[in-house]
N, C-alpha and C positions, 0 to 999 in steps of 0.2 A: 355557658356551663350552668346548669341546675345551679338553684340557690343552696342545695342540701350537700354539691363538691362530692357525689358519691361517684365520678366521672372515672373508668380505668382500673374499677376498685372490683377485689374477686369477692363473692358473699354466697354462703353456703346456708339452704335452707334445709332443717331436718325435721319431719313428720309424720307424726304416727297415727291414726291410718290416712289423714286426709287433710292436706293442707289447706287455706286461705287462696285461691286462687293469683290474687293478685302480690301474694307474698313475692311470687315468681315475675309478676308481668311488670309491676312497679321498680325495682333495682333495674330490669333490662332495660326500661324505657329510661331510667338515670344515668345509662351507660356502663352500669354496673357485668360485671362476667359472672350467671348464679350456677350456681349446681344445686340441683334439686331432688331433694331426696325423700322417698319413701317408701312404706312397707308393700305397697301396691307399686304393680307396675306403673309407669308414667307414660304418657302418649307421646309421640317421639316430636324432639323440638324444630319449631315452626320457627328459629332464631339459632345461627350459630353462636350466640352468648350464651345457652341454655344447656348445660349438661344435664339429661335425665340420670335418677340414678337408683336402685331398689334393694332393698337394703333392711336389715333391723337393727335399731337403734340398743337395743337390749344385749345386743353379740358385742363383745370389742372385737372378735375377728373381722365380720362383719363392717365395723365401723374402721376401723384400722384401713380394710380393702376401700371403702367407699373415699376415705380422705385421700388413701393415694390415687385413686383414678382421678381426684378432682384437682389435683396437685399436678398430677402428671399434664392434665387437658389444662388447664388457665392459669398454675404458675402459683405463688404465694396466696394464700387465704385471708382477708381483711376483716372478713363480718360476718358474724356465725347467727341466725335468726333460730332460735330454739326454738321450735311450734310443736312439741310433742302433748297429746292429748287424747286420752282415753276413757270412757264411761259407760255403764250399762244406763239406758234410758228405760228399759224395759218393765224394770222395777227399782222398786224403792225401800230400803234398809232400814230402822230402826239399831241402830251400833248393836242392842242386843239378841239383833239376828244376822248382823250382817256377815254372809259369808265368807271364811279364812279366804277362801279361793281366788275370790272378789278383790278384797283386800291386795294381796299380793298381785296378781294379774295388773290389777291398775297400777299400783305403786311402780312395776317393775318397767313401766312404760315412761308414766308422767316423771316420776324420782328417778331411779336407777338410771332409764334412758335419758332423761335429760343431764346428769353429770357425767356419765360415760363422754355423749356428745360435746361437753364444752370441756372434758379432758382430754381430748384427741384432738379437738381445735386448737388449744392451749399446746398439746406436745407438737403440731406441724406446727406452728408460728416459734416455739422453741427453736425447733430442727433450722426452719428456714433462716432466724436470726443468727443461730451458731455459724451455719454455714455462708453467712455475709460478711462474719467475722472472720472466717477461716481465708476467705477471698478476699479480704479488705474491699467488703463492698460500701460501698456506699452509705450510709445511714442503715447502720447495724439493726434498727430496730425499724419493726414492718408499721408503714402509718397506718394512721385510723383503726387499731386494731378495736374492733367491738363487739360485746354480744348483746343481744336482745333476745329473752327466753319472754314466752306467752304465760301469764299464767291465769287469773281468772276473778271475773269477782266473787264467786264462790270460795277463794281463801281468801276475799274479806270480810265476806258475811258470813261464811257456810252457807251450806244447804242440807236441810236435811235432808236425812234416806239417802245421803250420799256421801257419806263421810271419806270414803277412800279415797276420793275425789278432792274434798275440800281443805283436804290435811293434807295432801299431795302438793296441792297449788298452791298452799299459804306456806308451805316449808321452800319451796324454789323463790316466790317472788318477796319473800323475805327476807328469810335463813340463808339460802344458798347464796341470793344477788349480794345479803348486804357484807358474807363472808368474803366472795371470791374479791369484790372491788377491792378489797386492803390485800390480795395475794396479786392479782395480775400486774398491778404496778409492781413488783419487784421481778417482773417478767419483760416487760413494756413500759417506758416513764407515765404514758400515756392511755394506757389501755383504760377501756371502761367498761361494765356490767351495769345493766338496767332489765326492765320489766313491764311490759303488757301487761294489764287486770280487762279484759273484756269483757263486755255483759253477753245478751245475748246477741248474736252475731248470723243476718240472714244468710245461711249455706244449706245445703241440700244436706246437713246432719239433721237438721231441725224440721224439715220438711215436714206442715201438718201439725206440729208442736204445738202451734200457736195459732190456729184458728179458730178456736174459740174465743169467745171475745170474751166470758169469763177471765178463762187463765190468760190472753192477751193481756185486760186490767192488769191480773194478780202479778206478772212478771216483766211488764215494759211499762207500766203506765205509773201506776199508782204512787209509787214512790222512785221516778223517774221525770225528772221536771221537764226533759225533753221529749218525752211519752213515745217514744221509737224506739226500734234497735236498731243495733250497727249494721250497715253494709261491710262486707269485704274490706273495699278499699280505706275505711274511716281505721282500722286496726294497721293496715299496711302502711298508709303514709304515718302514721303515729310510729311505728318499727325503723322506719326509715329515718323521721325526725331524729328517733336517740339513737339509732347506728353513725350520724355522721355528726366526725368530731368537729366540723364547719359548726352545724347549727346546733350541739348537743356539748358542746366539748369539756363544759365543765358541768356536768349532768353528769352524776355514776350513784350504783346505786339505792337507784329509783325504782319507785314500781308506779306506774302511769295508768289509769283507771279511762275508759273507753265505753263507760256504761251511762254515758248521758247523765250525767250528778248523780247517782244512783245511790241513797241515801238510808237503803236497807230492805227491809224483804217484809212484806207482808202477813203477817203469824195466823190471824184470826181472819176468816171470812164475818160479813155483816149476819149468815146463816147458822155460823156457828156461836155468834156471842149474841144474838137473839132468837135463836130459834125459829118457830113457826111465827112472831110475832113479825117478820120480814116476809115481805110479798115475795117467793121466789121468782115471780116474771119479773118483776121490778128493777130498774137499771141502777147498779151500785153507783151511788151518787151523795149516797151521804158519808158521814164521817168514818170510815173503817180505821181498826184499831192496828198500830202500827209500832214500828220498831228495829232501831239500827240495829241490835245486837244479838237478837234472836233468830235465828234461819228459819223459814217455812219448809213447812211439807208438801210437796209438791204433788196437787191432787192423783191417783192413781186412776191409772186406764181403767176401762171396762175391760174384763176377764175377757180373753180372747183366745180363737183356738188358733193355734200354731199351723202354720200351714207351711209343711216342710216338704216344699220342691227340690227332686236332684233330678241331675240326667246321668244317665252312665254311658259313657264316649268310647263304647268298645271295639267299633270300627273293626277291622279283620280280627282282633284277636280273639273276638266273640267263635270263629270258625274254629281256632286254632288251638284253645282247651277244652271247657267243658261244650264245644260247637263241634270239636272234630270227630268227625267219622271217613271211612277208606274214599265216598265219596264225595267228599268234596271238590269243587272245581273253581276254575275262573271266576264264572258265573254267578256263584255262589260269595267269594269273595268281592264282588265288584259291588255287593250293596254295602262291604265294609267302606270302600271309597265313597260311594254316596254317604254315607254317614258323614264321613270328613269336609267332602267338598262341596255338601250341600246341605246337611242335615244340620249339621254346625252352624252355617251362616245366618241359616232359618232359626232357630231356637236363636241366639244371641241377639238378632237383630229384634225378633216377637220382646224378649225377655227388657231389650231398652225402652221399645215401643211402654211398655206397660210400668218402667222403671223398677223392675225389680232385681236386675242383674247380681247385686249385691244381695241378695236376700235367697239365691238361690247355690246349691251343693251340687257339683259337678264332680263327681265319682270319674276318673281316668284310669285307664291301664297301662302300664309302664311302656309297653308297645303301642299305645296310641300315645302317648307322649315324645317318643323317641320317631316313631312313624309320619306323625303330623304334624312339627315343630310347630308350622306356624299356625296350623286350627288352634294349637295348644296355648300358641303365647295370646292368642285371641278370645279366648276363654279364661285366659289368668286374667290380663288387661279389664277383660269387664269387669272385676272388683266381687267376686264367686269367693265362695269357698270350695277348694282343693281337698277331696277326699282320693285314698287310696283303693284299688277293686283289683288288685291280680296286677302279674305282668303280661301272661300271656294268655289270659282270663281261663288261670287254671282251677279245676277246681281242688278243694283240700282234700279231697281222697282220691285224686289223681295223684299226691306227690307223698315222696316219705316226710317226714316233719323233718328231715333237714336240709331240705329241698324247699321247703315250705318258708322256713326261715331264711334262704336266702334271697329267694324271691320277695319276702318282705323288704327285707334290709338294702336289698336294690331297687327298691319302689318308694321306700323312705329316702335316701341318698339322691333318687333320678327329680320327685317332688320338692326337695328342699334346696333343691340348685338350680330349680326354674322359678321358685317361689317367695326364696328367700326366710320360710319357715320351714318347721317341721309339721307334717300332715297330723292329723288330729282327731281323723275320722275313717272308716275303713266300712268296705262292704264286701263280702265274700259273692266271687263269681258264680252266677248263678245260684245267690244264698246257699251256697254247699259249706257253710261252716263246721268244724270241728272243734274237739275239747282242747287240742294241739294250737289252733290257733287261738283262741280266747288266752288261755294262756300266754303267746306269742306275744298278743297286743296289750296284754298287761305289762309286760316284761320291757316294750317300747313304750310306754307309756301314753298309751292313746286313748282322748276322752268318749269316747262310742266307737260304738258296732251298728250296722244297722243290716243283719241281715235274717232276725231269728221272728217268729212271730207268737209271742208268747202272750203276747196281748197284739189290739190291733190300732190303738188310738193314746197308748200312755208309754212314756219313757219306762223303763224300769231299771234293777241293776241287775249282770248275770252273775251267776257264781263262785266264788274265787279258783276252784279246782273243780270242775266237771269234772265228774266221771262219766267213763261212757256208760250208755244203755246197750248190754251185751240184748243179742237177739235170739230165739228157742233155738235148742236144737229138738226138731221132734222126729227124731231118729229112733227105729223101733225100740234101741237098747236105753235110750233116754227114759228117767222116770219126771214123773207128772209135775212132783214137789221139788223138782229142779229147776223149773221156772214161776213157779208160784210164788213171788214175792212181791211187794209193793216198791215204786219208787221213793229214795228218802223224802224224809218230810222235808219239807219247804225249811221252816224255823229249825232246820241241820244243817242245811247250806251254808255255811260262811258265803257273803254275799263280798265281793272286789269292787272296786272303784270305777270300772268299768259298765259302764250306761248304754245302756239298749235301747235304741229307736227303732221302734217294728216297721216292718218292711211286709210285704204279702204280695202273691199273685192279683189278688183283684186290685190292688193300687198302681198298677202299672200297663202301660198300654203295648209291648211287645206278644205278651203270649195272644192273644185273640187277635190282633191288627198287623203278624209280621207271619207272613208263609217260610218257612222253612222245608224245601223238599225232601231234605234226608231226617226229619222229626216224626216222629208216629204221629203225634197228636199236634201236631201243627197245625192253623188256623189260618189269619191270615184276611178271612171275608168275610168279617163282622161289621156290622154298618156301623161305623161310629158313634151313632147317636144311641147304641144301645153303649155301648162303652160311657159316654159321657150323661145317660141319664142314671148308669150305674155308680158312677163317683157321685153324683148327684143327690143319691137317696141315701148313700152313706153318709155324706156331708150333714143332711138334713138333719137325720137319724141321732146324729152326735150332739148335733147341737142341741136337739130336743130335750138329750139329757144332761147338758151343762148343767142344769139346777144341784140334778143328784150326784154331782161329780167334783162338788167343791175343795174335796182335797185330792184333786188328782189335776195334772196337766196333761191337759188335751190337746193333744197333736192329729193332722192330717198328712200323711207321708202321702207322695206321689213319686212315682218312677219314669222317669221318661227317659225314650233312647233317639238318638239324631238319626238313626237309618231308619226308625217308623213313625215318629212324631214329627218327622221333616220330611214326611211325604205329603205331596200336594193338597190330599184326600183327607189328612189327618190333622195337619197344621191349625185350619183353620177351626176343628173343633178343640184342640187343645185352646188358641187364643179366645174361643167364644166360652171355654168352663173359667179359664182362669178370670175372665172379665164377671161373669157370673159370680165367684166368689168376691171380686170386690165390690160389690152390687152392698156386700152384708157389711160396709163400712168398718166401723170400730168392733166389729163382732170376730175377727178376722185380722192377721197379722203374720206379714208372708217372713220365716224367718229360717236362717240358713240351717242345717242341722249340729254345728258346733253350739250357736247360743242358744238353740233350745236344751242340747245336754246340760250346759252352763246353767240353765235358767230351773232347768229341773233340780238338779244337783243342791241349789238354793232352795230350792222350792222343798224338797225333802226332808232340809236340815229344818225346817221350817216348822214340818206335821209331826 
């Protein structure tokens, strides 16, 4: 039997968006039954000890549902491992910029979702104990009941530019640990609450973080006497140490620090408390000024343009709204299937190859969701964001607005029960937007549109209430001065919450690389390499004026569809632009189109 007695014992892990790997592998290998949980889908288990489960920690519905399927599949609950953790890495906040949005988004994650989670752990061990007692079971109260929540060492130093974060983790692995320990005993004789503080910790969140050997110094060395960071498994068997009341048992709590002595945060570089009189080649080697109690500013990236990859997965329903006409056929439909059964596999497989599956917006229609369950749940799995484009890729002035809105509301309800969220982004089929819908998507409250082109490289916001742009009538009896007015002024518009990521014909590879027979101006046999030296010199173009663009964020949208970018002829320059972009290193930053709205939105409150 392990020396840790975790043998037979059920333990349920919850995490947002991305757990510890070995959070999962370490309890199985101790004999332990986990259920595992998170906001992403999980890969299916390679152990039948291993319940996958997907879920948000933020819902108690949600969580309620996730506790009884774990209940139902392994029986009483023993070990609740809290790993909830959220942050924008992107930027960095001074409190007196940091945006509300920001604030709350984290907290609703790290705080809300981590007591939601150890109150539902807390009511099934309730339930199960009641009902031991009701049966004269056995040893009325469940052993080893324990929680272990993560939190950071950022709520013991802070960090600056990231406040929402470090108030977050210092209120759980404090506040909440040292609260619940004197409540669960009046639940449990024996129960116990403790705490993870991690420093930084090698997982694919960090990727690239720390390659410089500057910030390496500034944040694992210098004031780390074991000048590393953690592995995975160094935080998981510390999880496991104080979950098991063998080796932990009179431990409660606690908050357990995993950051290699880690003895405070480095404030001043050597360059900034002497200036030029320090060689910048020079290896930090002499005495840098230092300090337990003060958080560092964590140096900020190089300004980078956003490079905001989607695909739109419209498979047959492309034919079947703004695509239909009397003749359409078979034929015509059978490239919707190639989208699915091949165009799909090709874009997901390219998109791991290059690691950017997470950093890219998959626009679906409610009919290719419903149509190609499993291309779909293979495209959630890759860790995407989920945008909404139509059900039946109708367009808005194909349907009346209340037609319009049910089709919405059945495209929200079909996303949020494969996803586990609510979608957050929308693109009108065939950009055929309406005043009707803008409105729509305010009203479900979604953070972008991306179908208008009002600009071609900057987020913006749209209007609260468009009106429409009526059109002449220049009908003989018409007079002159019945169309001769100007559109309102811009500073009239009441401007909505709602965030525009432009979208354009030339940012997308269907119209000139996909034939359509029944299209007037269909295309189709353009050599790619003019397509890809065209993204090319816009690319260029942009960047050239990054100097003059300092208060504006600069985005590169691209559109890509699985029946022409997953054709044989076309794949391969899709993967030789996208490699070409990362050629510009730090100049470049592939990110999905939810966090660039987010990033703008900040970025606004900002100028």
């Amino acid at each position: 039997m392990p020396s840790s007695q975790l043998s037979n014992l059920t333990t349920s892990t919850f995490s947002s968006p991305s757990p510890l790997p070995d959070q999962y592998l370490l309890p199985i290998a101790q004999g332990c039954k986990v259920t595992a949980h998170d906001l992403r889908p999980l890969p299916q288990p390679g152990s039948p000890r291993l319940l996958p489960l997907c879920g948000d920690i933020t819902s108690e519905t949600s969580l309620e549902s996730s506790f009884s399927q774990a209940l139902a599949q392994f029986g009483p609950i023993h070990i609740l491992a809290a790993n909830a953790g959220i942050t924008d890495e992107s930027a960095s906040y001074p409190i007196w910029h940091l945006p509300s949005e920001l604030w709350d988004r984290v907290h609703a994650t790290n705080s809300r979702g981590t007591f939601l989670t150890i109150k539902h752990f807390l009511r099934c061990a309730e339930k199960v104990q009641q009902q031991n007692a009701t049966n004269g079971g056995q040893g009325v109260e469940l052993p080893n009941l324990a929680i272990v929540l993560t939190g950071s060492e950022c709520g013991k130093f802070g960090q600056a530019g990231h406040a929402e974060y470090a108030t977050g983790k210092a209120g759980l692995q404090y506040g909440l640990v040292r609260t619940v320990k004197n409540e669960i005993v009046r639940l449990n004789a024996k129960a116990r609450i403790n705490a993870v503080a991690p420093g930084w910790v090698d997982t694919e969140l960090i990727a690239g973080r720390l390659d410089d050997e500057t910030e390496m110094w500034r944040e694992a060395q210098a004031t780390v006497p074991l000048r590393k960071i953690a592995k995975p498994e160094d935080v998981a068997r510390t999880v496991a140490f104080l979950a098991s009341h063998r080796a932990a048992g009179h431990v409660s709590g606690q908050c357990i620090s995993v950051d290699g002595g880690m003895e405070g945060r480095v404030v001043w570089t050597q360059e900034e408390v002497l200036g030029n009189r320090v060689d910048q080649g020079k290896a930090l080697d002499a005495n840098p000024v230092t300090t337990v109690s003060v958080p560092q500013q964590i140096p900020s990236k190089p300004r980078a343009i956003k490079i905001a990859l989607s695909v739109d997965f419209d498979a047959v329903s492309g034919w079947l709204g703004t695509g239909k006409t009397p003749d359409n056929n078979l034929a015509d439909y059978s490239s919707g299937f190639f989208s699915a059964r091949v165009g799909v596999p090709r874009l997901l497989k390219l998109f791991q190859k290059l690691k950017i599956s997470d950093k890219v917006t998959w626009a679906i229609p409610g009919h290719s969701m419903e149509s190609f369950p499993k291309q779909t749940q293979d495209i959630i799995e890759s860790g995407c964001e989920i945008a909404l484009h139509g059900y039946s890729h109708e367009g808005a002035y194909q349907m009346t607005e209340i037609q319009e809105s049910d089709v919405l509301e059945k495209c929200i309800e079909l996303a949020t029960s494969l996803t586990g969220k609510k979608p957050r982004g929308y693109r009108a089929p065939l950009y055929q937007l309406r005043e009707s819908t803008i409105n729509l998507l305010q009203k479900h409250n979604f953070l972008y549109d991306s179908s208008l082109s009002h600009h071609d490289s900057s987020p913006y916001y749209l209007p609260q209430n468009p009106l429409p742009i009526q059109s002449i009538d220049f009908s003989p009896k018409a007079k002159a001065a019945d169309w001769m007015h100007p559109l309102p002024k811009e500073t009239e518009e009441p401007t909505s919450t709602l965030v525009e990521i432009p979208a354009n014909w030339y940012g997308e590879d269907m119209t000139p690389l996909q034939f359509y027979p029944h299209t007037a101006n269909s295309q189709g046999y353009v050599d790619v390499r003019v397509i890809e030296r065209m993204w090319m010199d816009r690319f260029l173009w942009l960047r050239s004026e990054l100097d003059d663009r300092k208060d504006e964020l600069v985005c590169f949208p691209l559109v890509l569809h699985p029946d022409t970018s997953g054709m044989a002829h076309v794949i391969g320059m899709i993967e030789r632009f996208l490699r070409w972009l990362m050629e510009f290193g730090a100049e470049v930053e592939f990110s999905t189109f939810a966090s660039i709205a987010e990033e703008w939105v900040a970025f606004d409150a900002r100028s």
